[in-house]
C-alpha positions, 0 to 999 in steps of 0.5 A: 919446636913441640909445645911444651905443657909443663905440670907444676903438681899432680895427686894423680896416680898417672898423668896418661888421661892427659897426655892422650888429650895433647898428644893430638896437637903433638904437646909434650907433657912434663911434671916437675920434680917438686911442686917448689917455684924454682922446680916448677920454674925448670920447666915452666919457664919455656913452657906454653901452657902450665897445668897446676892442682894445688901449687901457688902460682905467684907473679914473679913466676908469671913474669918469668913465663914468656911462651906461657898462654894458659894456666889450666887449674885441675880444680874448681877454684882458682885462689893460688893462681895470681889472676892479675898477674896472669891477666896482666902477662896475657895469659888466660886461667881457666878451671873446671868447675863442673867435674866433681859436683856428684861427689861433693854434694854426696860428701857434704850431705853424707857428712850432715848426716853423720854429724847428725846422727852422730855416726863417727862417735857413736862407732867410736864408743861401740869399738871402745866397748860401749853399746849404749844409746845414752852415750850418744843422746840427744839426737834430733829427727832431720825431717821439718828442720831447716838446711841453709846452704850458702852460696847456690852454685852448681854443687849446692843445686845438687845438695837441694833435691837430696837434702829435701828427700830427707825432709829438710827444708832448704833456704839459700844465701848467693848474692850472685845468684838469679832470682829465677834459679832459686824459683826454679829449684824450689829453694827460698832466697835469703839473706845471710843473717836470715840464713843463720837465724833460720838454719839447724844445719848450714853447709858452706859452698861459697869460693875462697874470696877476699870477701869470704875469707874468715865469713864465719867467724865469732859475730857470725857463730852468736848469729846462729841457732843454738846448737846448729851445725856447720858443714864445709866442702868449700875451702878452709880459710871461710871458717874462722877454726879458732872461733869455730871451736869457742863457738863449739866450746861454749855449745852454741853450735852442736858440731861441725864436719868439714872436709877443709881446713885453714892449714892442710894438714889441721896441726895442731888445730883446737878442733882436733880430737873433738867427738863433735867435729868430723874431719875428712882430709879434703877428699870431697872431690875424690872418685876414680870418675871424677879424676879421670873427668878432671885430667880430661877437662883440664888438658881439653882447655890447654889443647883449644887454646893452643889451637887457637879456640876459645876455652870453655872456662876462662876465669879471665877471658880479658886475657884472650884479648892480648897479642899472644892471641892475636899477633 
């Protein structure tokens, strides 16, 4: 019987990048017709791998997966896969974590800066038939100010050297993160409440956790400079969007650019149609390299462990240990 990958959403414009990857171990792709449990299920069920973008992957549908050994994520994080689940089925998760770091650390500076500099609302007044300066004061010089990057992976490693070449100071707050690492990038360690005391312009990078769902919220915002500025390329749920716009109603913070939301699309979000909020539609990833990088990835995962090897980014390598690995 041929493998069978079975791919439960896609944003692709074509899937053939991946399909080249598993056509050398003779692997059939298919995409189901909708990304709804039961469309996805038409196929995954007797599939032997699932590729997956945003789609959630339940445990019920885990549990209905018998030939199933990895569910490759087309992305950085993993937060709509049941981990346990997976875990507990003997599947392995895997994601791709270093596809899109250009991208987003070029996103997430160049929303700074538009922020910042006040670029969208002062576009704004120009095509609306105002050209004077006052209508966008005050603006504040970037050089000397503070830039605190929460988390310090591989994105925010990027943010640093391109905020500094703009003057900015950087500090950083990442638990998780080796001393030496903040050495060796020039970047100050800190912590958290440090960060907000110290910070004009906070950039989130942290991944979506129990721990850091809503990690900005009201206490957090009184915790900031007055008129700071708060940037997301991260994910939705770490802002709090209600507290965000009191925060902003009130003018304890400047303004806010984020390419995430809670609810995707923002309906009727309170920080809709704000001169002082840009909003991009998640698409801080995005440039034609960085999908073409990502389907490759991805299908690469699927095919060494269809062939018996170990995957670059198991996100629960304790998977590899179940019989479906070593029957």
């Amino acid at each position: 019987m041929p493998l069978l990958v079975a791919v439960a959403d896609s944003v692709f414009p074509t899937l053939d990048p991946a399909r080249q990857i598993l056509a050398a171990i003779g692997a059939e792709l298919q995409l189901a017709p909708e990304a709804t449990p039961g469309a996805i299920m038409g196929i995954a069920g007797g599939a032997d791998a699932l590729l997956v973008t945003y789609a959630t992957i339940t445990a019920d549908m885990i549990g209905q997966m018998k030939r199933c050994r990895i569910i490759s994520r087309f992305g950085i994080g993993v937060d709509n896969v049941d981990l346990a689940a997976a875990t507990s089925a003997g599947i392995v998760v895997t994601k791709v974590p270093d596809y899109c770091i250009d991208e987003v650390s070029d996103h997430a500076l160049a929303l700074l800066l538009a922020l910042v500099r006040k670029i969208p609302a002062s576009n704004a007044q120009v095509h609306a038939g105002r050209w004077e300066m006052k209508a966008v004061v005050p603006i504040h010089r970037l050089r000397g100010s503070v830039l605190g990057l929460v988390g310090f992976g591989r994105i925010p490693q990027l943010v640093a050297p391109k905020a500094k070449a703009f003057g900015l100071r950087v500090i950083a707050y990442d638990p998780f993160a080796p001393a030496e690492l903040f050495a060796r990038e020039g970047v100050e360690r800190v912590e958290l409440a440090e960060l907000l005391k110290q910070s004009d312009y906070v950039s989130i990078h942290t991944p979506l956790l129990p721990e850091t769902r809503d990690l900005f919220n009201a206490d957090a915002f009184r915790q900031m400079k007055t008129g700071a500025y708060l940037v997301n390329t991260a994910r939705g749920p770490i802002v709090d969007e209600a507290a965000l716009a009191r925060a902003l109603d009130a003018g304890q913070l400047a303004g806010a650019a984020l390419d995430v939301m809670p609810r995707e699309p923002p309906v009727n979000s309170p920080l809709l149609r704000r001169e002082n909020v840009i909003i991009t539609p998640h698409t801080s990833f995005y440039s034609e390299e960085s999908l073409l990088e990502l389907q490759v990835k991805a299908a690469e995962e699927v095919v060494a462990v269809l062939t018996g090897k170990p995957p670059r980014n198991a996100v629960n390598p304790e998977a590899l240990r179940s019989s479906k690995f070593h029957p």
